[in-house]
N, C-alpha and C positions, 0 to 999 in steps of 0.2 A: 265608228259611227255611233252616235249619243241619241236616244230617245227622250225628247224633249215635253213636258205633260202643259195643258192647256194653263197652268197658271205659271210656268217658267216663261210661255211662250208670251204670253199678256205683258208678264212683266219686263220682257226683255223688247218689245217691239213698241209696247206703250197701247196697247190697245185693250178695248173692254170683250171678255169673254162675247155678248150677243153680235159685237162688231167684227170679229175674226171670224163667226160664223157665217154673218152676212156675207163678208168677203171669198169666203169660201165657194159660199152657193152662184156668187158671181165670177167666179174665175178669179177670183187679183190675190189669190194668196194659197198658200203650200195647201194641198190637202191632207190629212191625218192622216196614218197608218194603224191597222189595227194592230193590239199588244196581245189583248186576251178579249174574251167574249165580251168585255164591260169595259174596255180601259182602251183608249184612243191615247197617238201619241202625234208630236212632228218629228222629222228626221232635222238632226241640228244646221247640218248641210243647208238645208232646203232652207229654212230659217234665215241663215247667214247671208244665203245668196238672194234674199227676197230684199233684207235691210241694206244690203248692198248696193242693189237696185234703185232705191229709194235714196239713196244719199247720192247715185251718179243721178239721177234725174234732178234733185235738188242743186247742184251742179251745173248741170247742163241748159235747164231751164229757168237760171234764177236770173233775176232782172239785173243789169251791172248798175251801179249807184250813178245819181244824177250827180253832174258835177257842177256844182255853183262858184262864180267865181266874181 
């Protein structure tokens, strides 16, 4: 299991540091784990399976194409 740091995680999910924190405080995404007294991490796990989420719902809910004929 990989300790992932707040700018691995940005970069990897496409989000801005104040926005993952927003998201945080609303429930829609992994919470941090602490490493040492000063340093917050995510669990890679958690990460994976949030972006997972995200691509089944993009999936699930995506409009099918109009067909013009």
């Amino acid at each position: 299991m990989r300790i992932l740091t707040y700018r691995q995680v940005a970069e990897r999910v496409g989000l801005s540091r104040p926005t993952i924190y927003r998201k945080i405080r609303m429930g829609e995404f992994p919470k941090p784990v602490r490493v040492s007294d000063y340093r917050v991490g995510f669990l890679e796990e958690e990460i994976e399976a949030w972006i997972s989420e995200r691509q089944r719902e993009r999936v699930e809910y995506a409009p099918l194409p109009e067909h013009t004929a």
